[in-house]
Wavefront OBJ file of the C-alpha trace (Angstrom):
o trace
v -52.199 0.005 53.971
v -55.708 -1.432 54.729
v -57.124 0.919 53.324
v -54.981 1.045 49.770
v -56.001 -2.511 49.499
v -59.738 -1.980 50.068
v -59.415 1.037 48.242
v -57.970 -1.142 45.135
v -59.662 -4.150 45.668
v -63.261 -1.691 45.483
v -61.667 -0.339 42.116
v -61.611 -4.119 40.554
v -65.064 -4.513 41.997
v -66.132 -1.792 39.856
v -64.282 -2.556 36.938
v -65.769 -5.801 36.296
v -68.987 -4.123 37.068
v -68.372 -1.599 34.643
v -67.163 -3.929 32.018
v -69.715 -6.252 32.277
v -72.559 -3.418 31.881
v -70.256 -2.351 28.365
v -70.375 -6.296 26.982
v -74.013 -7.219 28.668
v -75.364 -3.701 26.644
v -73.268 -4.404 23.028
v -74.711 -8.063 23.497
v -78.166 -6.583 23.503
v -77.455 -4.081 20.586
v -76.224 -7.193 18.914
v -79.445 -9.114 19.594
v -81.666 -6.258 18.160
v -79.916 -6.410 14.977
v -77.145 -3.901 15.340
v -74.297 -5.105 13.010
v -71.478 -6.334 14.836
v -69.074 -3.185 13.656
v -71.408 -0.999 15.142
v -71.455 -3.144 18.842
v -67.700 -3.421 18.540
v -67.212 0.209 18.272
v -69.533 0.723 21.164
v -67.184 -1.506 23.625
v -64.414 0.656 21.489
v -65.902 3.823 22.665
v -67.141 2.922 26.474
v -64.053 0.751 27.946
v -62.084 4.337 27.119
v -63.869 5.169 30.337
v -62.188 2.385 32.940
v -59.375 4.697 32.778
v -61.521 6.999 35.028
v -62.681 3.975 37.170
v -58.588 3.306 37.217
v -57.678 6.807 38.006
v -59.992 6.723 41.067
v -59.217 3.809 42.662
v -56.051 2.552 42.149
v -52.631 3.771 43.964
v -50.439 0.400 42.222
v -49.638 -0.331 38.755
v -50.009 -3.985 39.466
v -53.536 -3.322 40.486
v -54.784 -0.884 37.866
v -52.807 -3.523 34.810
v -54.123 -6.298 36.430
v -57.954 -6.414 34.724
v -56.270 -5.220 31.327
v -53.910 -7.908 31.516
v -56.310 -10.913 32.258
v -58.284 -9.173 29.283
v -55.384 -10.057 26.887
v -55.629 -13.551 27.476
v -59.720 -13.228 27.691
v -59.854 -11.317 24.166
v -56.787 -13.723 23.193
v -59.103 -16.835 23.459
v -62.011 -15.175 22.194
v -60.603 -13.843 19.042
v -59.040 -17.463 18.499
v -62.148 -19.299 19.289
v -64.578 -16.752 17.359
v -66.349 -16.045 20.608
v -67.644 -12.629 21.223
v -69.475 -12.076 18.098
v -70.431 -8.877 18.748
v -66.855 -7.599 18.885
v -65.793 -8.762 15.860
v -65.045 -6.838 12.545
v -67.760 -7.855 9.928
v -64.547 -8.398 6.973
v -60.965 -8.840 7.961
v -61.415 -9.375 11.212
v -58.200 -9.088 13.610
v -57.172 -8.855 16.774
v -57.765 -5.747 17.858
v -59.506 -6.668 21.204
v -55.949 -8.045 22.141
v -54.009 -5.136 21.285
v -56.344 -2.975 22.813
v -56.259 -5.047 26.313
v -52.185 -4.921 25.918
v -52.503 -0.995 25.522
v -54.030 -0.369 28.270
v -51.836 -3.057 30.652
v -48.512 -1.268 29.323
v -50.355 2.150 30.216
v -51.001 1.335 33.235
v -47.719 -0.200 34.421
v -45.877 2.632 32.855
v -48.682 6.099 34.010
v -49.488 4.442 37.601
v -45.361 3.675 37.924
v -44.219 7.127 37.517
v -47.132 8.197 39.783
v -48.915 9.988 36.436
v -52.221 8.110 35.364
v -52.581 11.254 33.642
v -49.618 10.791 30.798
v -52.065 7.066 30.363
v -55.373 8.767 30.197
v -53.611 10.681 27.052
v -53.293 7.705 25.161
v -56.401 5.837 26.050
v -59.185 8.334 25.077
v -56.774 9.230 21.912
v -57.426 5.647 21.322
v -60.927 4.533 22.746
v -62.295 8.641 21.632
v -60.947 9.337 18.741
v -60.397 6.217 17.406
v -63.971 5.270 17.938
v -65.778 7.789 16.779
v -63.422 8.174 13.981
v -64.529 5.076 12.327
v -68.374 5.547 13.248
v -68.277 8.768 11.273
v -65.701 7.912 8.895
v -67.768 5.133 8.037
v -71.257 6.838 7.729
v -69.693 9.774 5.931
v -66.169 9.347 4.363
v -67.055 9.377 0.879
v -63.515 11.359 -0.046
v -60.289 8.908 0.975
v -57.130 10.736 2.053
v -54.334 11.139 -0.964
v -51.875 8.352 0.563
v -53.642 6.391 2.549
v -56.285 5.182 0.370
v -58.380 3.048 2.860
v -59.044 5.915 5.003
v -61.159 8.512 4.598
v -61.057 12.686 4.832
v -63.931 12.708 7.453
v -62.673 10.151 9.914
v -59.433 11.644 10.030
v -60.776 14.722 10.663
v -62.760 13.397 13.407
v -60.431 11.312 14.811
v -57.892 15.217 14.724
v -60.893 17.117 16.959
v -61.940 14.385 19.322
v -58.145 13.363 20.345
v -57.605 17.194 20.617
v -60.638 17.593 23.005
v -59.786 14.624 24.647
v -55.768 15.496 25.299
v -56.787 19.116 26.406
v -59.167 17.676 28.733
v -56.707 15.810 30.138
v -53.825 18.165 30.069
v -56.416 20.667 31.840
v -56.922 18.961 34.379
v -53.848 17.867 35.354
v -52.866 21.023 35.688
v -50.316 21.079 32.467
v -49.113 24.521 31.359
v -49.939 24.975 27.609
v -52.357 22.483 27.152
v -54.221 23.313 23.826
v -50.562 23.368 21.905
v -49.500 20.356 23.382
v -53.157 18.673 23.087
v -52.699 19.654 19.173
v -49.302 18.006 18.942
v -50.987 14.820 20.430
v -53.923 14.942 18.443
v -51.957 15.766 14.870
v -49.599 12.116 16.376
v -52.552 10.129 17.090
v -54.119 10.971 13.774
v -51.231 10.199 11.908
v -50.605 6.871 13.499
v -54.027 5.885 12.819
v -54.196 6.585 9.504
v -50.599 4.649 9.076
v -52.159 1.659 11.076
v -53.389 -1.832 9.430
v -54.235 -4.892 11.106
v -56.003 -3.585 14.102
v -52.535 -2.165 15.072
v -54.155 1.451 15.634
v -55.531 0.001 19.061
v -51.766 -0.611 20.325
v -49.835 1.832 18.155
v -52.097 5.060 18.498
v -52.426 5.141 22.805
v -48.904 4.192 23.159
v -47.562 6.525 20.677
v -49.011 9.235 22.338
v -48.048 8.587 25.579
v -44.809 7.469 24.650
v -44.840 11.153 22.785
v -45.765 13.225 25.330
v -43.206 11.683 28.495
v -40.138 11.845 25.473
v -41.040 15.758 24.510
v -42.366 17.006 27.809
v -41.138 14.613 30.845
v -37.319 13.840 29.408
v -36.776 12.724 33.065
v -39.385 9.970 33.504
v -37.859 6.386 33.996
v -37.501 4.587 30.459
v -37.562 7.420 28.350
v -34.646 6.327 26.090
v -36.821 3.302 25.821
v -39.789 5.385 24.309
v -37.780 7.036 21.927
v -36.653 4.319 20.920
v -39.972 2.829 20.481
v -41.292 5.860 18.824
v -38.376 5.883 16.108
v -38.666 2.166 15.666
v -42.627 2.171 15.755
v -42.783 4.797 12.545
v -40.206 2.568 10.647
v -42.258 -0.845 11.557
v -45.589 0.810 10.316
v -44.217 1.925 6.986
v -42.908 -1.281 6.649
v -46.266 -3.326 7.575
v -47.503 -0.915 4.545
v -45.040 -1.919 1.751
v -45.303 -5.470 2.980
v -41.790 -6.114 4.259
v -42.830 -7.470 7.454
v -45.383 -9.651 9.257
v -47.463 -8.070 12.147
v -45.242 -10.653 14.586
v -41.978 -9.662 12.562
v -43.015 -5.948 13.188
v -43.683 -6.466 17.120
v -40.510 -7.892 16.948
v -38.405 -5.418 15.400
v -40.417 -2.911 17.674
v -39.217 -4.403 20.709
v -35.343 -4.567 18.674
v -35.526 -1.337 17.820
v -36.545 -0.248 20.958
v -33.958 -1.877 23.169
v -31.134 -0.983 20.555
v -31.613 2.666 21.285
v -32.211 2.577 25.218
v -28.609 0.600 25.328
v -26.767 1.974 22.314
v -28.538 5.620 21.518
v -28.309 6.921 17.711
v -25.121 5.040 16.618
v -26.338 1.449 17.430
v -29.764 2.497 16.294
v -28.882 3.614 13.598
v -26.918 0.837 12.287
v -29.370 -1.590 12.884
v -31.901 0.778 10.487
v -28.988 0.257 7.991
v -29.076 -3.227 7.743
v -32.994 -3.234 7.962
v -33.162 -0.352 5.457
v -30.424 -1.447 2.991
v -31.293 -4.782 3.005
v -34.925 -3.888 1.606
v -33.838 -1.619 -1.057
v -31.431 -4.689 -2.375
v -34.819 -6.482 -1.820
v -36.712 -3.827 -3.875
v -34.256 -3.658 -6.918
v -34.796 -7.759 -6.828
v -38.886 -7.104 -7.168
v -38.028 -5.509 -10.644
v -36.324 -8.151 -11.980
v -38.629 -11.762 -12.842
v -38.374 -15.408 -11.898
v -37.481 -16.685 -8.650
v -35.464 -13.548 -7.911
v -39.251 -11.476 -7.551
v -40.768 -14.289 -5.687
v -37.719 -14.179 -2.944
v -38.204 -10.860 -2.440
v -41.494 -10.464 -1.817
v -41.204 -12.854 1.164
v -41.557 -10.275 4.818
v -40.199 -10.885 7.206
v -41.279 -12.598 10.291
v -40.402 -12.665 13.743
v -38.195 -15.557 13.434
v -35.923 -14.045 10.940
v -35.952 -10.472 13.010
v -34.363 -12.619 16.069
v -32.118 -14.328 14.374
v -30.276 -11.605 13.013
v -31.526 -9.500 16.462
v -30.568 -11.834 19.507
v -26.539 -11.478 18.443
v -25.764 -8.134 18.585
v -28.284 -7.709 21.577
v -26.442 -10.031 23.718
v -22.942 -7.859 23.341
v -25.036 -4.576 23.672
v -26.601 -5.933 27.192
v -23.181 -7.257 28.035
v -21.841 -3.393 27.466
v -24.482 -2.042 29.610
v -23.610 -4.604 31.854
v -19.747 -4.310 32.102
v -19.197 -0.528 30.398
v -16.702 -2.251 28.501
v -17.139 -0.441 24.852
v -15.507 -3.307 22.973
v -18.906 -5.208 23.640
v -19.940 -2.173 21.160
v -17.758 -2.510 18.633
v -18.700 -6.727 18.661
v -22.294 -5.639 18.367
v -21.249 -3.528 15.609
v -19.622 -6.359 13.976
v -22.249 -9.101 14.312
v -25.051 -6.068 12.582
v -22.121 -5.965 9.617
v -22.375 -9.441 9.318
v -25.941 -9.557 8.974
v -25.587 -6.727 6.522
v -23.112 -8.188 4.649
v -24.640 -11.561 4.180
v -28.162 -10.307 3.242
v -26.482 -7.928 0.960
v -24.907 -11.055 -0.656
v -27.871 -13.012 -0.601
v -30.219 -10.207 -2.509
v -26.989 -8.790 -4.735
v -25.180 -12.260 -5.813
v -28.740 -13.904 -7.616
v -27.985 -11.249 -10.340
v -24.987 -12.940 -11.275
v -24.978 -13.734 -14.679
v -23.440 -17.710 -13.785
v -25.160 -19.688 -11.479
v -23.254 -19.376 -8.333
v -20.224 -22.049 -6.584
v -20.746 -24.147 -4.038
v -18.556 -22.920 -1.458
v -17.483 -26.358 -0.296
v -17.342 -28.508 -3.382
v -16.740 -25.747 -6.148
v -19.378 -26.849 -8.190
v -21.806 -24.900 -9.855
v -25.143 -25.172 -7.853
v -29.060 -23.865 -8.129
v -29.432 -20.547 -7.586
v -31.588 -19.509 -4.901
v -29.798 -22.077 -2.740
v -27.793 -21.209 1.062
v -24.453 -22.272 0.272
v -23.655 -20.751 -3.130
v -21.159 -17.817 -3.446
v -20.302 -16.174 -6.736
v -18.004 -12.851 -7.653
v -20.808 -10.414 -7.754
v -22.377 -11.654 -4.234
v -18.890 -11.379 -2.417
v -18.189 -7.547 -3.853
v -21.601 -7.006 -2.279
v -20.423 -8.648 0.837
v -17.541 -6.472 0.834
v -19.190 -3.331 0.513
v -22.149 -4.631 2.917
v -19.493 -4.768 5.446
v -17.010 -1.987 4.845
v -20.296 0.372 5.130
v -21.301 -0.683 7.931
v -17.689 -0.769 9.795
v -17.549 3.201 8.698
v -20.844 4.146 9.750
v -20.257 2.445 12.912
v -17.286 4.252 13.531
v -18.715 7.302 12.100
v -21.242 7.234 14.747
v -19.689 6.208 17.576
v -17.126 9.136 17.663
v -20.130 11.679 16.554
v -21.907 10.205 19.703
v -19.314 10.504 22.198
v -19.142 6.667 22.624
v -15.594 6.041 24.363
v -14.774 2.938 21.332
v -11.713 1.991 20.890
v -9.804 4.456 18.412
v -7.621 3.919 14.853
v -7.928 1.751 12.100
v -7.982 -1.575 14.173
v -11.745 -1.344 15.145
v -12.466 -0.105 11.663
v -10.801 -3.469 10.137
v -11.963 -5.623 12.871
v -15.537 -4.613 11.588
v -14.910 -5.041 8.023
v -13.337 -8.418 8.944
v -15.995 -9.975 10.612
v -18.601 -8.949 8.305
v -17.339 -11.008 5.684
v -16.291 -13.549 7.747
v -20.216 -13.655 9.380
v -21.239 -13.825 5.872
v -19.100 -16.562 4.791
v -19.679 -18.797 7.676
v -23.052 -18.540 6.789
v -22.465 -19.750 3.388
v -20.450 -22.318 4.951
v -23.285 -23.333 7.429
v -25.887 -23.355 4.506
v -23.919 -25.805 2.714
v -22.955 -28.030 5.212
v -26.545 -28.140 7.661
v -29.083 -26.313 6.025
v -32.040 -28.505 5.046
v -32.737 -28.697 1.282
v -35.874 -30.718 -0.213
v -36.405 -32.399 -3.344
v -39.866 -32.002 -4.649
v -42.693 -34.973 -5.218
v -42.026 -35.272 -9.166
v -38.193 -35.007 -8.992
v -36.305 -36.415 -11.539
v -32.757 -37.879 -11.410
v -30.764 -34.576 -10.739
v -29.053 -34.655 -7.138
v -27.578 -32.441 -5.072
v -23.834 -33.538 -5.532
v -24.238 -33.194 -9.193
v -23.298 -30.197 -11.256
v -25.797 -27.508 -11.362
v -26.798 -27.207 -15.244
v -28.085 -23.615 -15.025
v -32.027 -24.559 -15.137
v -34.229 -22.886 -13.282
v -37.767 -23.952 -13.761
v -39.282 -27.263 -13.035
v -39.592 -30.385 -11.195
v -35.599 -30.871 -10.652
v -35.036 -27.252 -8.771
v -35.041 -28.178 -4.872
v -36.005 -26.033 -2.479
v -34.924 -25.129 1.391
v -38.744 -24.018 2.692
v -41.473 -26.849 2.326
v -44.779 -25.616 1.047
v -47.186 -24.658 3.611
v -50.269 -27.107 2.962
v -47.319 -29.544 3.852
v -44.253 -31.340 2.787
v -46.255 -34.448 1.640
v -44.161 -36.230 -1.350
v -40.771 -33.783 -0.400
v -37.407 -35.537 0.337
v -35.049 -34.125 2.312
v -31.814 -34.868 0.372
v -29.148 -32.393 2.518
v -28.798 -30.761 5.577
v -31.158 -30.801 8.808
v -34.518 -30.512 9.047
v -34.505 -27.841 11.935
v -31.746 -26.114 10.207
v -33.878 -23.561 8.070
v -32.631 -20.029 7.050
v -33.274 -18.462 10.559
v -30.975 -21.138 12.398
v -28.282 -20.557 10.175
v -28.501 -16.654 10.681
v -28.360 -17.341 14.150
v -25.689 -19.560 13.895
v -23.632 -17.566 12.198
v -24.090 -14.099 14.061
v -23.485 -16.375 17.087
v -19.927 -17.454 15.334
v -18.878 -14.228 14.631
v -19.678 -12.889 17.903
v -17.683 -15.780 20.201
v -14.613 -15.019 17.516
v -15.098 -11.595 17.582
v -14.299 -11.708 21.703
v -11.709 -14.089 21.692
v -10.070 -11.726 19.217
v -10.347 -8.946 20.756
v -9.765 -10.254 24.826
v -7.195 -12.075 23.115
v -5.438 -8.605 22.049
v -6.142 -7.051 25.006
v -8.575 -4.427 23.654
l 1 2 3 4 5 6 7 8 9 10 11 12 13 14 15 16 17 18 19 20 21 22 23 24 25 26 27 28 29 30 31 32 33 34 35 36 37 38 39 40 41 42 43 44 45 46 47 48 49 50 51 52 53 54 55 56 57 58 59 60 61 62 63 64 65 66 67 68 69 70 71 72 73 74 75 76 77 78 79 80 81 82 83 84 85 86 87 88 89 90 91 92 93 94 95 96 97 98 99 100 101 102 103 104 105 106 107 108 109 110 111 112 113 114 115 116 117 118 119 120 121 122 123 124 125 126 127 128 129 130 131 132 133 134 135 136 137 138 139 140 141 142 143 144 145 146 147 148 149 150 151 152 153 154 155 156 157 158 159 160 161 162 163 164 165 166 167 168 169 170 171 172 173 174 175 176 177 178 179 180 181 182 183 184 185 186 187 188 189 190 191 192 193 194 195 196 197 198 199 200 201 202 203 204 205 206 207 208 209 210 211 212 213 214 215 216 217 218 219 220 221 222 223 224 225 226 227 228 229 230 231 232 233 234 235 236 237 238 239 240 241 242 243 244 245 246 247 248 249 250 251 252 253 254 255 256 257 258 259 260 261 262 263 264 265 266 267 268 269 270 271 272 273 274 275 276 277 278 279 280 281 282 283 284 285 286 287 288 289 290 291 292 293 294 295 296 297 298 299 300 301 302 303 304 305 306 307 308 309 310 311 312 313 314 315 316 317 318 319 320 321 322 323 324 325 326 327 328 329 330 331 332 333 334 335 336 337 338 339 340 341 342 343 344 345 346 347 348 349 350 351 352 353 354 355 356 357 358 359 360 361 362 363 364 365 366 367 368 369 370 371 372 373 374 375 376 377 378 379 380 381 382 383 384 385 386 387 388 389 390 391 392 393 394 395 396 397 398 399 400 401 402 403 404 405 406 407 408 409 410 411 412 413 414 415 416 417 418 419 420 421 422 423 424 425 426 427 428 429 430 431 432 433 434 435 436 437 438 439 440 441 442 443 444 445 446 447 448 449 450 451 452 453 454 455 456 457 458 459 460 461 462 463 464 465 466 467 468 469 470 471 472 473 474 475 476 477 478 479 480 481 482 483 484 485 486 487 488 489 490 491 492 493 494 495 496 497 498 499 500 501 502 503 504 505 506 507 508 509
């Protein structure tokens, strides 16, 4: 044991060493007027060797994360102070430095725990390799951009194919893997892909642990967690499509990553699957919204962030933990019902503003702004209806095509249905009653108990988000302040789960 601990303590010895020749050297580059994209690419490039410092000394995946991880907050400060000039982008600079530190911590907790730095290694000189020299060449010589993904170009993905390759079948060689140049080229053809998919700096956490993730799901079924990384990899290609059409924030994206993730590990394809429904078919409601003008186009351009992906997340998570934890599948059909609520009530939301009548408070049952929580109308409640009633048969669909031991008949079916609109509907109910709603600076004499008169332009429309240079001159006139849009969500899923368990403990199954 002694000697483990010497043995690990050496390899953090070396590390810093190591890492402080990489900085002290791009800080001289940077001081004899190489640009600052060319020193960051040199860190890029050189930290991809630590993993060989890593693989050398260290036996624990505490040890060999524990540099990485004190990097995240390091690179964390830096990037937010604007310190470590030499690592920044010269435009659009983002935090790549941090993602790249995180990489390589969840590598190494993940390789050195299953006792294969190798499956790591994969990742990280995908990453630090081809990655790096990628965008040196790309940028020196990619004149001719690839067909869909205009802001990269032909050469850098081309280097970023043959360096990976090398890289993985260096690896894979020396660990001894049985068809290594096939399995290097699946790798490298992933990696290249993902990068060219990537914005924000997300290549530096998406590219290593895709391919890692990649390799243990195809070729090491058996590892610990790989449910988990399926998960992740399914969930990770749907979160980078969607940072490319704009329907999510990078935190909104981590967070429906880590969703996504967790929904397949506990619930496989079905719950999966169902969650993807209510992501997916909520967007295309969205989309047909963006064609239309007015207020409508503005709403549905909003992403979302990572508030709104836990609201409607954290509810239907809680009864799929509780099923892993008790093996009792009506925790499954309750998570099933608290994702057709969230359908159903986002359906309503993007559907119902094409009604041709402004829509009815559903308290008072007067007519009311549109736009506004609270507001139901014919058209919006068919969509909650058919939000729900698809999601209750694809739920059951799946479920029996999985092999999932859920209750049986029409019951469960109904139950579904039922609690989708009902999730919806208390949300109306809670958007109404608590939900905060603002009166702007230069409002005139119009209130909120007073009969909506249709218009929908001007100082008199209120508004349930304040502007965000501030809410200077804005009145709240209803509701709660910390009652926004993502509390009542919460709320609601919350409601429908609680009655959803009392109905069905109540029952008796």
């Amino acid at each position: 044991m002694a000697g483990s601990i010497a043995g690990n303590i050496a390899g953090i010895v070396v590390s810093v060493l190591f890492i402080g020749l990489v900085l002290g050297a791009s800080e001289l580059l940077s001081r004899r007027g190489v640009s600052s994209e060319g020193t960051r690419k040199v860190v890029h490039i050189a930290l991809g060797g630590w993993w060989i410092i890593a693989m050398l000394f260290f036996d624990s995946p505490l040890w060999a994360a524990a540099l990485p991880l004190a990097f995240v907050f390091v690179n964390g400060y830096a990037y937010r102070q604007a310190k470590l000039s030499f690592m920044a982008r010269e435009e659009h600079d983002t935090p790549g430095t941090v993602y790249y530190a995180v990489s390589l911590t969840v590598l190494s907790l993940f390789s050195f725990g299953i006792d294969a730095p190798y499956v790591g290694a994969l990742g990280v000189f995908s990453m630090a390799f081809g990655d790096g020299f990628a965008a040196v060449i790309g940028k020196r010589f990619g004149v001719r951009k690839l067909p869909v993904v205009r802001d990269k170009s032909l050469v850098g993905s081309a280097t970023m194919l043959g360096v990976s390759f090398a890289a993985c079948a260096a690896v894979l060689g020396a660990a001894g893997v049985s068809l290594a140049l096939p399995i290097a080229a699946l790798l490298a053809v992933a990696a290249t892909v993902i990068e060219a998919f990537s914005t924000d700096g997300l290549d530096n956490l998406w590219v290593p642990l895709g391919v890692s993730a990649l390799y243990v799901v195809l070729f090491l079924p058996a590892a610990p967690y790989a449910p988990v990384l399926l998960g992740m990899l399914l969930s990770g290609a749907v979160v980078m499509a969607s940072l490319r059409l704009g329907l999510l924030t990078v935190s909104g994206g981590m967070g429906a990553l880590v969703v996504g993730a967790l929904a397949f590990a506990i619930g496989g394809w079905p719950l999966w699957l169902l969650l993807m429904w209510f992501f997916g078919s909520s967007n295309i409601a969205s989309r047909i919204m963006a064609k239309r003008t007015g207020k409508a186009a503005k709403k549905a351009h909003e992403t979302r962030t990572l508030k709104q992906v836990l609201a409607n997340s954290v509810p239907f998570l809680a009864c799929a933990v509780a099923y892993v934890a008790t093996g009792d599948s009506r925790f499954l059909i309750v998570s099933a019902a608290a994702l057709a609520a969230s359908t159903a009530d986002t359906w309503a939301s993007e559907i119902g503003v094409f009604s041709r009548k402004p829509p009815i408070n559903i308290l008072t049952g007067t007519r009311m702004q549109r736009g506004l929580s609270g507001g139901v109308s014919p058209l919006g409640l068919g969509a909650t209806a058919i939000g729900s009633t698809t999601s209750a048969f694809l739920a059951m669909l799946l479920f029996h095509a999985f092999g999932y031991a859920v209750p049986t008949g029409p019951d469960a079916f109904f139950f579904i249905i039922a609690c989708g609109i009902l999730g919806s509907l208390v949300d109306s109910v809670l958007g109404s009653l608590l939900q905060a709603k603002y009166r702007g600076p230069a409002e005139g004499e119009q209130t909120l108990g007073r009969p909506w008169d249709g218009r929908t332009e001007g100082s008199s429309e209120l508004v349930e988000k304040l502007p965000r240079e501030g809410g200077a001159g804005y009145a709240l006139v209803s509701g709660y302040a910390w009652v926004t849009n993502d509390a009542v969500n919460f709320l609601s899923g919350a409601i429908v789960v609680a009655l959803g368990l009392i109905v069905l403990v109540g029952s008796g199954g």
